[in-house]
N, C-alpha and C positions, 0 to 999 in steps of 0.2 A: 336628592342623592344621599345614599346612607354613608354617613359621614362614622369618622371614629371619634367615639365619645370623649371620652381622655381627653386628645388633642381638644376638640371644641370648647370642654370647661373648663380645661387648665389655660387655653387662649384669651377666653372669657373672663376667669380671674385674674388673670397677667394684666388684662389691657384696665381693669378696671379697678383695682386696687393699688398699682403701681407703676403706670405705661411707662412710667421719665425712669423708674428705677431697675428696667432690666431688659436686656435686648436678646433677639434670636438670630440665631447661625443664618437666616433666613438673607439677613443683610449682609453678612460677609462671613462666607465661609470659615470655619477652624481650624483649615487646612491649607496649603498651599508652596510655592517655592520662592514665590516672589518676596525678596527683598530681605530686610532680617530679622529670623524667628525669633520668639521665644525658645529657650533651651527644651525645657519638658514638650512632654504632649501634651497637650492642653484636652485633647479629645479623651483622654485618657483618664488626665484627672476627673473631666468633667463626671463621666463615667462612673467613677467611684464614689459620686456625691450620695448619700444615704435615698436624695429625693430623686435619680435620675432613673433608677427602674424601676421607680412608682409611676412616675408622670411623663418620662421624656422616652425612653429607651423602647424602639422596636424589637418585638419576640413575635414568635415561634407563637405562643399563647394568646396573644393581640392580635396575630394575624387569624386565628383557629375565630377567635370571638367574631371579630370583624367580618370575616368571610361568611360566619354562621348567620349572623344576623343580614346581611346581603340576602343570601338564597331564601331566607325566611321571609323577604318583605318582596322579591320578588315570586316568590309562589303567593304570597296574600296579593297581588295584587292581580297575579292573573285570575285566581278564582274571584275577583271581583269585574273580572273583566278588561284587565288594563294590559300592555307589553309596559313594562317596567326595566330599563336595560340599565343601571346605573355600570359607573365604572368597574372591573375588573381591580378588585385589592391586590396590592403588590406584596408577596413575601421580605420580611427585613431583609438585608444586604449592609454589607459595611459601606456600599453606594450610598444606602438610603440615610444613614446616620445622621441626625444634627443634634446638637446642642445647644441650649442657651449660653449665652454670652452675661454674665453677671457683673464682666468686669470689664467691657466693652471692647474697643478691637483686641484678638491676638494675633492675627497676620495682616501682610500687605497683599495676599489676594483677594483680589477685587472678586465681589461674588459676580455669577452669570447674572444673566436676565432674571429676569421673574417670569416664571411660566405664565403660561394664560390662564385664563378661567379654564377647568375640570369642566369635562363633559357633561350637561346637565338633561333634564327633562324634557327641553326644548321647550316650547310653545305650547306646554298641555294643557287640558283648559281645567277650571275650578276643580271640577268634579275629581278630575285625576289626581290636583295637591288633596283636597278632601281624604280623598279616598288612602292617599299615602301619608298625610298627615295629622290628619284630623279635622276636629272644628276647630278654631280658634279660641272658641268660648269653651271650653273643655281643656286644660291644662294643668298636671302637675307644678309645685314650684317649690324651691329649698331656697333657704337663707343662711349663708356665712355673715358674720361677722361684721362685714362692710357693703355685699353685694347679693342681689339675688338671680336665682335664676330659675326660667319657668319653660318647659316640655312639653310635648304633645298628650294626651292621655290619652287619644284614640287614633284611628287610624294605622295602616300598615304598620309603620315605622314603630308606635308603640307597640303592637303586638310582637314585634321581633322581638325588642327589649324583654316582653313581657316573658314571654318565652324561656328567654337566658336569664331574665332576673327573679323572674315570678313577683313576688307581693315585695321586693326590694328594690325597686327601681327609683322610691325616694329616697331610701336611704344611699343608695349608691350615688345621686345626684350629690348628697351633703357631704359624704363622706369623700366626694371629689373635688367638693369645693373648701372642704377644711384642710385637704392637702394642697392644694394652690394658695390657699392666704395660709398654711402654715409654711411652706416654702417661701413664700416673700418676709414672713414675720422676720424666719432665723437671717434671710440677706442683711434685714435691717439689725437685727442683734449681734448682727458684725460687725456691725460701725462703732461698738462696744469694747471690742476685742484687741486688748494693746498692742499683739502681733500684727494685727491688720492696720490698726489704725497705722504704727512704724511704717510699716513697709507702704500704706497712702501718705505717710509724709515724704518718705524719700520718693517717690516718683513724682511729689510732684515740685518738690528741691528740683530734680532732675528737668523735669517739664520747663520751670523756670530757668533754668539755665539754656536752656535750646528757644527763651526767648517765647516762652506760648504759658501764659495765666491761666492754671486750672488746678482745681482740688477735686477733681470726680472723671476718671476715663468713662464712666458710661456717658454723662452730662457731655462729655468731651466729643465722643464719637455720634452723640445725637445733635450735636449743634454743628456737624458738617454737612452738606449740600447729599441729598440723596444719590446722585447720581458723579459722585466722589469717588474719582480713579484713587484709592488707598495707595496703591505702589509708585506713584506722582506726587502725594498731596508730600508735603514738608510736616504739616500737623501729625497726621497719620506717621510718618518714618519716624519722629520725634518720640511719639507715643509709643510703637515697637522698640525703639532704640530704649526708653526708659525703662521699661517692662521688663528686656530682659538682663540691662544694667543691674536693676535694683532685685533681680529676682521674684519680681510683684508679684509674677501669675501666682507661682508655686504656693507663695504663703500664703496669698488670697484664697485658693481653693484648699489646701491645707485647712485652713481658718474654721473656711464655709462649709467644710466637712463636719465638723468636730463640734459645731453651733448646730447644722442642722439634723446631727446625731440627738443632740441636746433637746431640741423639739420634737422630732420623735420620740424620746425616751419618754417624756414629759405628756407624752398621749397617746398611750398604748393601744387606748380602745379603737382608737381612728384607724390602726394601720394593722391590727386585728380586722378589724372589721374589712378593712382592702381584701386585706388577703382572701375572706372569707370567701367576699364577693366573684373576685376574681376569680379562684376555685370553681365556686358553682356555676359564672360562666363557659368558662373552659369545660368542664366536664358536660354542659352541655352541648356546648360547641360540636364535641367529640361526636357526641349521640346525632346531630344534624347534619355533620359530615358524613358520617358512616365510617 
């Protein structure tokens, strides 16, 4: 199934560089009524994080890429002989929005279910993954920093790529994976930051006082039971109740703004280089849409 890149190697780097050090809207939504908010919007600040319409935020552009490369692996494959039906891309919606969570719960609603497994290929047999994915024994691969990661170089699915990226499809790999470990680096060069550090002492002055031992809301909200009614738990009301006591969120994301400004600035060429890429996807995008 022709997945969206982005998502897949910023998942990739999230899970493998820092899985304890950052959570996604995925667990509990950023939104909600239940119980007592945070003041700000938290969707909002998230928003204006320097990294969020690099790696997080649905466009207009993302959907033009996504969709191109779809209809491109589905015409490679019937000229190889195959029905290839993957999912229909969904246009962004402020429905579709999520954000990571960096500084673990900001509401008491409970997220929904987890959807099921995305409609997939079914029961095709070798020939058909071959044919859409390659050989096995044939793969590109980039290396960040602390993880690497390795791609198809033949098959369907690289020729879409190929297409919207032409002879860039490595460089776009690294250059996806230096924004993922450079988004986790500036999290951690927050823990640096006297504003932040303040405002994680008094939440967790606060936290203590409501009787619950912790120095880390993310640490906090991952050491509760998966299946954690938030608007029940005492831990969780504790945690919102602190948050927006002490103003945590605002200066958190304030904070994390202004550090991960800071590694950006600090690496021009990398976010240059985004841009480039993205450009020449998109314009070709345009051209395979008509």
């Amino acid at each position: 199934m022709v997945t969206r890149k982005i998502a897949v190697l910023t998942t990739a780097v999230v899970v493998v560089v820092a899985c304890a050090a950052w959570v996604y809207a995925g667990r509990s939504g950023p939104s909600g009524p239940a119980g007592r908010q945070p003041g700000p919007d938290m969707a909002r600040l998230s928003a204006r994080l320097p990294f969020y319409p690099l790696l997080h935020a649905p466009s207009e552009r993302q959907w033009r890429i996504d969709e191109a490369e779809r209809q491109l692996a589905i015409t490679c494959m019937a000229d190889r002989g195959y029905r290839y039906a993957p999912a229909a891309i969904s246009r962004p919606s402020e429905a579709t929005v999520d954000h990571p969570l960096p500084f673990g719960l900001e509401s008491l609603a409970t997220a929904a279910a987890a959807p099921g497994p995305a409609a997939s290929e079914k029961q095709e047999s070798k020939a058909f993954f071959a044919a859409l994915y390659g050989s096995d024994d044939r793969r590109i691969s980039a290396r960040g920093k602390t993880i690497k990661v390795s791609w198809p170089a033949t098959g369907c699915q690289a020729l879409a790529e190929k297409r919207l990226l032409g002879s860039q499809r490595l460089r776009w790999l690294q250059v996806t994976i230096q924004l993922g470990e450079g988004e986790q680096q500036a999290r951690k060069n927050l823990d640096k930051d006297p504003a932040f550090r303040a405002a994680d002492a008094r939440w967790a002055r606060c936290m203590r006082a409501a009787g619950v031992e912790t120095d880390d809301p993310v640490r906090l909200l991952n050491s509760l039971p998966r299946d954690t009614d938030f608007a029940t738990s005492p831990v969780a009301k504790a945690d919102i109740r602190c948050k927006s006591d002490t103003d945590y969120l605002r200066t958190a994301y304030t904070r994390l703004a202004v550090v991960q400004r800071a590694w950006l600035d600090a690496h021009p060429a990398v976010l240059a280089t985004w841009r480039s890429l993205m450009q020449r996807q998109d314009r070709v995008a345009r051209e395979v849409l008509g």
